[in-house]
MDTraj code that builds the backbone (N, CA, C; nanometers):
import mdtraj as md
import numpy as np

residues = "UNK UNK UNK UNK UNK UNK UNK UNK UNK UNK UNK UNK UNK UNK UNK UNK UNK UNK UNK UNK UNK UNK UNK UNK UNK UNK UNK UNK UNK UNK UNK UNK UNK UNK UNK UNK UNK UNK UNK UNK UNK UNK UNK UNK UNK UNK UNK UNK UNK UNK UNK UNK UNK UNK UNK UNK UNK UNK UNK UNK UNK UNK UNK UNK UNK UNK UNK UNK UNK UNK UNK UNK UNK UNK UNK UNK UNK UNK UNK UNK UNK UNK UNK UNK UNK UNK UNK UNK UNK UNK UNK UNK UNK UNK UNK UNK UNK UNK UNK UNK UNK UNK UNK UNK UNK UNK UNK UNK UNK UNK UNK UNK UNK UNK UNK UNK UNK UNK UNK UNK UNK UNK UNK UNK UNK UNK UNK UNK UNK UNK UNK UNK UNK UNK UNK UNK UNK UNK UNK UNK UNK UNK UNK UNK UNK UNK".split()
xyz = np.array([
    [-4.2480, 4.0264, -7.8865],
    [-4.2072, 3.9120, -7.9621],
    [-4.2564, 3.9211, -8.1062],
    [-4.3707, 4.0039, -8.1772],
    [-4.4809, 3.9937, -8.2406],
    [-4.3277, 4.0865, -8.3325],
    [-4.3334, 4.2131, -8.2515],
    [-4.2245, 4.3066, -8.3297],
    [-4.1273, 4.3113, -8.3712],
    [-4.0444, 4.2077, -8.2822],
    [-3.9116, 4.1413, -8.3359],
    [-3.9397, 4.0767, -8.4586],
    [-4.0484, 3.9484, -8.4594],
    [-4.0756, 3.8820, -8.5424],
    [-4.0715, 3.9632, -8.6977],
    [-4.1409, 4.0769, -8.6967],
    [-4.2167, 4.1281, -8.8028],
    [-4.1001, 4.1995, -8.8435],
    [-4.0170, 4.2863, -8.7825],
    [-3.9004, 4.3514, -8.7998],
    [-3.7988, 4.2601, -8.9078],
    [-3.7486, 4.1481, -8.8141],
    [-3.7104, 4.0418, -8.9323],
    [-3.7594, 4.0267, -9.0331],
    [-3.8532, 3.9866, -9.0682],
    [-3.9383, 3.9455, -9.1821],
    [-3.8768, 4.0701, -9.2743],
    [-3.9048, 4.2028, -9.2393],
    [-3.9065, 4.3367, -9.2855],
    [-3.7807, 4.3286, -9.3330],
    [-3.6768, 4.3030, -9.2393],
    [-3.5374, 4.3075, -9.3117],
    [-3.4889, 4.1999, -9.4308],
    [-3.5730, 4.1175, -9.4699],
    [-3.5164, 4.0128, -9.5385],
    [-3.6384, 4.0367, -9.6949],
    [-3.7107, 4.1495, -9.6846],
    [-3.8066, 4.2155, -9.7769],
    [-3.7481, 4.2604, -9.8563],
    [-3.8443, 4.3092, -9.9580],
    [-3.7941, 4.4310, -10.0555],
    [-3.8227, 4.5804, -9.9842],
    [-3.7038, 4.6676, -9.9897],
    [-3.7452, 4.7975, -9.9204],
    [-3.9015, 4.8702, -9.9537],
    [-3.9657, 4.8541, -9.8507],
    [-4.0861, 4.9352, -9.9090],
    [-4.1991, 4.8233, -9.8610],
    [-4.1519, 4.6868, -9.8644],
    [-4.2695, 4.6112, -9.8602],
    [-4.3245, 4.5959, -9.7928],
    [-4.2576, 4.5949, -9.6571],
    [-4.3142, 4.5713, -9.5201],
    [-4.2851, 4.6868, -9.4727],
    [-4.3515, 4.7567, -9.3785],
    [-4.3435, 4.8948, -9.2705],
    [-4.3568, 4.8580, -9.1410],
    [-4.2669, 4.7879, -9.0586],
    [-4.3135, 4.8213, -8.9384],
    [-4.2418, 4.9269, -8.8112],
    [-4.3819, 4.9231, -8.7370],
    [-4.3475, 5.0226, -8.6309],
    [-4.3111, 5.0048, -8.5019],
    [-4.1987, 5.0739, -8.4480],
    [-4.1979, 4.9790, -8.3289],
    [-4.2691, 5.0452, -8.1907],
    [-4.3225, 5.0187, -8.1290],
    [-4.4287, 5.0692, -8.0039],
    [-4.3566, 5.0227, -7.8696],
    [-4.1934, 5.0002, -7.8856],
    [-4.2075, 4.9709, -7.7786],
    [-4.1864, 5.0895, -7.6428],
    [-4.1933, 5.2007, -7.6494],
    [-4.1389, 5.3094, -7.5967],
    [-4.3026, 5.3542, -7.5655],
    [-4.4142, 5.3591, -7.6436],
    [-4.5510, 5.4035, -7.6165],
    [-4.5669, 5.2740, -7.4894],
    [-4.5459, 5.1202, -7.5305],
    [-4.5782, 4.9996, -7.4210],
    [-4.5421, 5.0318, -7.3248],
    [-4.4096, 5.0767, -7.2924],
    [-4.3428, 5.1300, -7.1896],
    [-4.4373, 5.2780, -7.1382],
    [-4.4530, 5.3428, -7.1525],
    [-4.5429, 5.4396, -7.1232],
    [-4.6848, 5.3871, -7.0467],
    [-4.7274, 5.3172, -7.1187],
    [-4.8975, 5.2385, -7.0350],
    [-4.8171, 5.1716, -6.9577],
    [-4.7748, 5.0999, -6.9407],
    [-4.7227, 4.9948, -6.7976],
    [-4.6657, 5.0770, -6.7284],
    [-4.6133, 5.1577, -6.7416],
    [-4.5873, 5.2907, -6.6133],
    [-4.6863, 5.3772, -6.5896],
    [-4.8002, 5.4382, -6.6899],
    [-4.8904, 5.4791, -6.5917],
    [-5.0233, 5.3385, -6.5400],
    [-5.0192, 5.2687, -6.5288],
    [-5.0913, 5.1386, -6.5271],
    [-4.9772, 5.1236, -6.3726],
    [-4.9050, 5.1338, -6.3722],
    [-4.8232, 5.0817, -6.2212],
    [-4.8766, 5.2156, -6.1416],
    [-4.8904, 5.3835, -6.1819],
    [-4.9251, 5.4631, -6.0840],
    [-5.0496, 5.4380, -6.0840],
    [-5.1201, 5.4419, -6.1783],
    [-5.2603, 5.4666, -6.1326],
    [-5.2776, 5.3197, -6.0088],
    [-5.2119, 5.2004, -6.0249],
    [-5.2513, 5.1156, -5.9388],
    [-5.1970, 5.1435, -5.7757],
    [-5.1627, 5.2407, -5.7546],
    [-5.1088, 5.2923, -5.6159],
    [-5.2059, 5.3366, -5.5224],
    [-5.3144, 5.3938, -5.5793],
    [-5.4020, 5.4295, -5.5395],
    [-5.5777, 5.4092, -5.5662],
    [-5.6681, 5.3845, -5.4818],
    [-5.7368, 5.3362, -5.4758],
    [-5.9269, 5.3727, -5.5315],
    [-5.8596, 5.5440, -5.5515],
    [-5.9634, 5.6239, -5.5499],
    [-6.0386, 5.5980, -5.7129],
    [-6.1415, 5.6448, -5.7258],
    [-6.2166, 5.6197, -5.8884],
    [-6.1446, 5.6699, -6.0179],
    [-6.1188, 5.7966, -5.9690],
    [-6.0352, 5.8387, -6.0861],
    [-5.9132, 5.7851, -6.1649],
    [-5.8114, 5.7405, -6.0203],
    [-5.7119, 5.6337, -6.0568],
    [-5.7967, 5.5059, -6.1253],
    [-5.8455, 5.4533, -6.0755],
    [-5.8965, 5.3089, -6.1697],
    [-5.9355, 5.3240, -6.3251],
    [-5.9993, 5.4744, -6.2962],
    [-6.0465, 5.4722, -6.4510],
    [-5.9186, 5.5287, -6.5425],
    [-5.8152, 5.6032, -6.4446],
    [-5.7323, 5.6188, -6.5628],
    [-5.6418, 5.4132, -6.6116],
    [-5.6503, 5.3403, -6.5080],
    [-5.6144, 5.2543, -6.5123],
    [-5.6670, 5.1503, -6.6571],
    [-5.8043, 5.2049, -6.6364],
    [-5.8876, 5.1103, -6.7321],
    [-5.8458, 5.1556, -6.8586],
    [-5.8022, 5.3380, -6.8519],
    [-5.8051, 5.3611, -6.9496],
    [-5.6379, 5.3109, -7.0196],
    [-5.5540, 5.3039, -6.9588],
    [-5.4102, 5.3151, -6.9886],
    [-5.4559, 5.1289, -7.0531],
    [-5.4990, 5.0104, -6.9220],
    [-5.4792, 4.9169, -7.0645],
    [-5.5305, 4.9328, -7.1652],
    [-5.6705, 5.0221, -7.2174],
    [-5.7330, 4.9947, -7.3543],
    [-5.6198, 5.0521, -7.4285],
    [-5.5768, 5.1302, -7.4123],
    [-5.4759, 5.1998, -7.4693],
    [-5.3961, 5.0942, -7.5070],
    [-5.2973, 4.9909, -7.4123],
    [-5.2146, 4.8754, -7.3974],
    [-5.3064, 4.7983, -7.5041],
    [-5.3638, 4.7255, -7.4590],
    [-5.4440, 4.6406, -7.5225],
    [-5.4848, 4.7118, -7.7044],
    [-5.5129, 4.8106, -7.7440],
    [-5.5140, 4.8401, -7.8552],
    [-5.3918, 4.8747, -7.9585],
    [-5.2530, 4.9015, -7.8522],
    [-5.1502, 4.8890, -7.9171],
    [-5.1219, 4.7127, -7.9694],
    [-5.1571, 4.6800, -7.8746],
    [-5.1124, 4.5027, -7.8919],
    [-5.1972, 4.4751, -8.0148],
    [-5.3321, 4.4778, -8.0048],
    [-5.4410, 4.4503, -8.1131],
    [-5.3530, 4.4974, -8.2687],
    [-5.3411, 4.5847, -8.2631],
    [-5.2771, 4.6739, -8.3777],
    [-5.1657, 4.5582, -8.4170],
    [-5.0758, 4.5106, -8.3599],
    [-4.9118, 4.4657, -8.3792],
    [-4.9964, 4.3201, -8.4169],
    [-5.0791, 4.2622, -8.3776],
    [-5.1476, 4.1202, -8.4319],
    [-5.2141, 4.1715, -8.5198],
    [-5.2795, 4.2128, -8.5194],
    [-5.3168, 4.2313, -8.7106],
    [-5.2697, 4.2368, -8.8407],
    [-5.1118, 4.3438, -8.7533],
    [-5.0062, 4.3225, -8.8628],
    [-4.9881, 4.2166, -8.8688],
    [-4.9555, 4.1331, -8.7911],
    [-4.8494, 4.0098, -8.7908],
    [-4.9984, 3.8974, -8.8533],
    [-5.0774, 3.9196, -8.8497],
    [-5.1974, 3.8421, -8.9207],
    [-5.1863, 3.8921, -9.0580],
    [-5.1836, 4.0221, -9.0974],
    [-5.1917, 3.9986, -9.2449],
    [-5.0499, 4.0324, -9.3338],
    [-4.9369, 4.0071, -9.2636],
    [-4.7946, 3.9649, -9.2909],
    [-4.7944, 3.7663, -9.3344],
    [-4.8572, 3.7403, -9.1888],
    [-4.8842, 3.6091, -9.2340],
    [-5.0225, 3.5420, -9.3748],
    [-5.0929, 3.6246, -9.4003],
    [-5.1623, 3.5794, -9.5106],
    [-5.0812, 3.6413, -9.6381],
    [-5.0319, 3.7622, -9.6530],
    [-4.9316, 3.8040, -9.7549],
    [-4.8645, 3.7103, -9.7747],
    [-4.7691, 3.6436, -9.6975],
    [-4.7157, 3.5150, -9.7336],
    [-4.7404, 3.3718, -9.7822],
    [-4.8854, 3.3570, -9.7185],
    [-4.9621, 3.2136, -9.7811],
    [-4.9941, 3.2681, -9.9118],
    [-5.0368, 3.3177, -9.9343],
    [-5.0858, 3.3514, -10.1222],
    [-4.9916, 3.4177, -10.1785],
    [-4.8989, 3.4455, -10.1373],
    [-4.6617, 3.4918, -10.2307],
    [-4.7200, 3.5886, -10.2526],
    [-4.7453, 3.7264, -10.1922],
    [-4.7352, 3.8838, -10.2670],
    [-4.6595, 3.9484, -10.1236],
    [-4.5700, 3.8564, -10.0751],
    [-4.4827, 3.9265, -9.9977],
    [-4.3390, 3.9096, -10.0941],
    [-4.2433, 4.0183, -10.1253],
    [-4.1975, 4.0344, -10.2148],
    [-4.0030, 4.0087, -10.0963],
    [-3.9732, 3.8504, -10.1053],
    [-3.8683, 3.8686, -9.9935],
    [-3.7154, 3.8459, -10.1070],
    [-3.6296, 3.9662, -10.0634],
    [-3.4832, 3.9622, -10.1213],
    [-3.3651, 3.8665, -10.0581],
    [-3.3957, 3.8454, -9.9122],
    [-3.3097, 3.7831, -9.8414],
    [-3.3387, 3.6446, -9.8237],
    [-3.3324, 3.5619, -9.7440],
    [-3.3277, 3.4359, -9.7158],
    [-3.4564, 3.3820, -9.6580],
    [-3.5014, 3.3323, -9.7525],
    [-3.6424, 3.2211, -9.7380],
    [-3.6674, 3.1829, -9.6569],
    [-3.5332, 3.1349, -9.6090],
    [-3.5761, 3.0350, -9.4514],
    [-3.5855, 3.1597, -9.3394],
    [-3.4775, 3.1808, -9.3265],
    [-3.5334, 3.3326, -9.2035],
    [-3.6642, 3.3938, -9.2446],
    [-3.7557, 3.4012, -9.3016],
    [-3.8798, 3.4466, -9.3574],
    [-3.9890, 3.3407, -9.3017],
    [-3.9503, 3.2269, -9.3523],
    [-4.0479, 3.1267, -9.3387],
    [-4.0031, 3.0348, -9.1435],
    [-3.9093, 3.0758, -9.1134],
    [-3.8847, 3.0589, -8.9260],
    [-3.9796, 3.1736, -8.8204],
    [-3.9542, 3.2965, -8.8876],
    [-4.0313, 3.3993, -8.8553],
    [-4.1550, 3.3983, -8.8883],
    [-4.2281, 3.3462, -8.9719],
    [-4.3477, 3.3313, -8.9965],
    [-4.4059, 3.2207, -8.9339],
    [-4.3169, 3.1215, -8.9082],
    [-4.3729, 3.0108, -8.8048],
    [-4.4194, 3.0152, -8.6696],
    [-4.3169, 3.1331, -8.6074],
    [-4.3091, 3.1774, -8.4450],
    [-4.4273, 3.3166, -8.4673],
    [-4.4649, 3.3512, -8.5739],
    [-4.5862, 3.4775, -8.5572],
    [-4.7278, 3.3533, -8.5346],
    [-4.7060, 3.2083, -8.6589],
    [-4.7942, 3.1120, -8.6382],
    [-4.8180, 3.0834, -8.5240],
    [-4.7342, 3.0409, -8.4424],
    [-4.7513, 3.0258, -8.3384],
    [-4.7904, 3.0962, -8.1850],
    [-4.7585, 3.1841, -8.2157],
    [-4.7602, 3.2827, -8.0675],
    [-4.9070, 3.3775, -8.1007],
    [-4.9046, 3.4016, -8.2547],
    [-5.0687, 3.5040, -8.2776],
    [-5.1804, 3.4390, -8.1659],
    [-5.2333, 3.3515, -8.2148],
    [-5.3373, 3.3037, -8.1146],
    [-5.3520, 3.2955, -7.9425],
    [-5.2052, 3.3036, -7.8688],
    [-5.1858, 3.2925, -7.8044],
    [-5.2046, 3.4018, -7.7205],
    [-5.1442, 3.4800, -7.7960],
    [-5.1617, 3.6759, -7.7882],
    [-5.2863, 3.6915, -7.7873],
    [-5.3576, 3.6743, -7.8792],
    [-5.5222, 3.6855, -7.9287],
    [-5.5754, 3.6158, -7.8033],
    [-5.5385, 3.5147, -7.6997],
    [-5.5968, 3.4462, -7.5901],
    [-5.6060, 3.5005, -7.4934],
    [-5.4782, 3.6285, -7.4815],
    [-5.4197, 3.7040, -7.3626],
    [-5.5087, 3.8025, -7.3390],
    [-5.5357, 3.8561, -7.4742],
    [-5.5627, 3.9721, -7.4877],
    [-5.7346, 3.9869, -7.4445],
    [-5.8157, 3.8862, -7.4888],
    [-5.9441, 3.8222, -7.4862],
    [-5.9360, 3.7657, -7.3200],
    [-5.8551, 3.7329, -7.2253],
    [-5.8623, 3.7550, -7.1191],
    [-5.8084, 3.8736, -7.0033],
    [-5.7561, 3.9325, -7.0490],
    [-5.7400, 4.0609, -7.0209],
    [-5.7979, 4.1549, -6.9972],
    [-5.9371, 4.1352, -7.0889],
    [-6.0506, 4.2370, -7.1076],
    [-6.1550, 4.1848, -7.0505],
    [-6.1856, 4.0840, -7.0147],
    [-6.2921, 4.0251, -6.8982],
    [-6.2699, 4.0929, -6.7310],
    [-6.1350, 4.0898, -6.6882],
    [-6.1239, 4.1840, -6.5543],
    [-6.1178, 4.3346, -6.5477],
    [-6.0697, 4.3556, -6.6678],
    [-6.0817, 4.5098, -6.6881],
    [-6.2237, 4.5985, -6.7395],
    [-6.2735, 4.4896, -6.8402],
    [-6.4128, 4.5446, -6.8492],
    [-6.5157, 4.5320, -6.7964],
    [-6.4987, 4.3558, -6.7791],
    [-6.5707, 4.3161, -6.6988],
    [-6.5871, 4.2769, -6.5564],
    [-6.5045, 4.2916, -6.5023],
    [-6.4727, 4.2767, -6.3653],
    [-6.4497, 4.1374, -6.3016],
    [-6.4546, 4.0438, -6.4176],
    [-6.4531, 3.8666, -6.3867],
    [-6.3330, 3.8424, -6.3976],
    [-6.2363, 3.7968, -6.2668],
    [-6.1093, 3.7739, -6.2516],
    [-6.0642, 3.6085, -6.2851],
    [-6.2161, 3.5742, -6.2994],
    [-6.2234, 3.4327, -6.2923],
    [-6.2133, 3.3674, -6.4348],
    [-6.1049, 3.3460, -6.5253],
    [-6.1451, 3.3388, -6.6483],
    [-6.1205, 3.1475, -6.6544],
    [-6.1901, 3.1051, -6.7437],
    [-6.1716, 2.9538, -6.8161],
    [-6.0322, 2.9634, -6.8817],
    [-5.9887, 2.8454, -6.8737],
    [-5.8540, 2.8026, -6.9316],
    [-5.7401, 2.9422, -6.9475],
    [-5.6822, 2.9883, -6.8297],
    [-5.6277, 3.1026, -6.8027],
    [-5.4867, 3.0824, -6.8498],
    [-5.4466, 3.1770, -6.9508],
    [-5.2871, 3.1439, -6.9626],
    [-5.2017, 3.2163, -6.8696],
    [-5.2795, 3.3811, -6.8585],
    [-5.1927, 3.4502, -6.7425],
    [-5.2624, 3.5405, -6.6750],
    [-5.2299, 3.5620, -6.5703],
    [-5.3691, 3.6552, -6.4578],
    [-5.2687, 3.7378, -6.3947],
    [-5.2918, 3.8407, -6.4739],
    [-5.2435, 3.9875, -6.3870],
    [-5.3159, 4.0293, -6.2990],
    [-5.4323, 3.9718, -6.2732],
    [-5.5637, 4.0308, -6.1884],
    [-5.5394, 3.9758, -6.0946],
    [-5.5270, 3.8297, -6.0386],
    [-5.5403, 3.7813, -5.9091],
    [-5.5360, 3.8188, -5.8110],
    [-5.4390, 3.8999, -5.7977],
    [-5.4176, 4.0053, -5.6956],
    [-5.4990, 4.0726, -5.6858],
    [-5.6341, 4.0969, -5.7284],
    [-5.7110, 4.2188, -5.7174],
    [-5.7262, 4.3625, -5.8066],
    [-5.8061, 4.3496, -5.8920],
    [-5.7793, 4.4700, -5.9973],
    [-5.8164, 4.5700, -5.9235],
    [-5.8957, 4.5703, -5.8104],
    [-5.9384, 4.6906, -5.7526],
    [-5.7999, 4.7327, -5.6664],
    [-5.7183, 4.6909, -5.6254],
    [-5.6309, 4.7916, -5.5592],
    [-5.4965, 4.6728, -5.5255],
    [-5.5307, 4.5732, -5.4369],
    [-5.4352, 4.5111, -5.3984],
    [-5.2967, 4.5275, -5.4389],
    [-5.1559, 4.5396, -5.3517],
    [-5.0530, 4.5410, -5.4763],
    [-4.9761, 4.3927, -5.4173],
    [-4.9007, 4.3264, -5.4738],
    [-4.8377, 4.2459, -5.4880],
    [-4.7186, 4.2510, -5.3928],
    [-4.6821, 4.1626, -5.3272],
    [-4.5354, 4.1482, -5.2620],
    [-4.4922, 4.0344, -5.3448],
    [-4.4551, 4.0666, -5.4772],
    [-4.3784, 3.9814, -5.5506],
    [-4.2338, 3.9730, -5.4955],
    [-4.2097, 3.8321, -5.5080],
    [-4.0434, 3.8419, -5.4331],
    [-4.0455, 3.7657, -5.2740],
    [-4.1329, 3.8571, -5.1928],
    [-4.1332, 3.8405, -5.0683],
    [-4.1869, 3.7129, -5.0252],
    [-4.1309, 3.6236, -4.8764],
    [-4.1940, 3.5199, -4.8676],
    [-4.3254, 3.5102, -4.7123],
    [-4.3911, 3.4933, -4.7167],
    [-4.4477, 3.4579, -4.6104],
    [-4.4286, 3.3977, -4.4971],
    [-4.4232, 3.4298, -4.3752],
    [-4.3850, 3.3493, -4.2362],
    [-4.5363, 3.2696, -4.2506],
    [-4.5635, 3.2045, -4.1823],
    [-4.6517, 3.0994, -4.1956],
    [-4.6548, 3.0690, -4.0122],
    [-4.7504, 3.0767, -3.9150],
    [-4.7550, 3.0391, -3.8248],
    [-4.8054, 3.1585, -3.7417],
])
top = md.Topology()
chain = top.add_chain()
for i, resn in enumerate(residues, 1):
    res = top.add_residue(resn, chain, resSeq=i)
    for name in ("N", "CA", "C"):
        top.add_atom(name, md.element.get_by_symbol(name[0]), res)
traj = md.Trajectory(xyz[None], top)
């Protein structure tokens, strides 16, 4: 969402002003080895696991920083925009909005992975519940009950 955002912004720039990159083909890469390594239970798998989100997690870090100092370029005008103000300043609203949110994800994310506490305060989303140590998910499937 961060990349779309910033991409726009980029297109409504002066060529040159903004650079962004898009990661989504590396993201895709960690969430597929992050799905094998979770197949299996042994040490090595986990640690490549741990290692594939820092990886995840430092691509993300990277794309909010941009989108943090895209958004201060713009509060003090040395973002240099050719196209339409308002598409600039809509896109800069939805980076306002969603940065912190990201920044919330990301800051709980790293408590089960580093720290092994699945249990986080005011949780927006828990990929862990299931068990970071191995468990896999029957997402989809329903339970008989009885």
């Amino acid at each position: 969402m961060l990349s779309r955002s910033l991409e726009r912004i980029a297109c409504e720039c002066q060529i040159g002003a903004l650079e962004v990159v898009n990661h989504t083909r590396a993201v895709k890469h960690r969430l597929l080895e992050i799905s094998r390594a979770a197949k299996c239970l042994t040490q090595t798998n986990q640690q490549h696991r741990r290692d594939s989100y820092q990886k995840l997690l430092a691509l993300t870090q990277w794309v909010v920083r941009q989108a943090s100092e895209v958004m201060q370029r713009w509060g003090t005008g040395r973002m240099k925009v050719v196209g339409k103000l308002l598409r600039v300043e809509t896109q800069i609203g939805q980076l306002r909005h969603f940065v912190p949110w990201i920044e919330k994800v990301i800051h709980q994310t790293q408590q089960p992975v580093w720290g092994g506490d699945t249990h986080v305060e005011d949780q927006l989303l828990s990929l862990f519940d299931l068990g970071f140590t191995g468990g896999s998910a029957n997402i989809g499937k329903s339970r008989a009950v009885g």
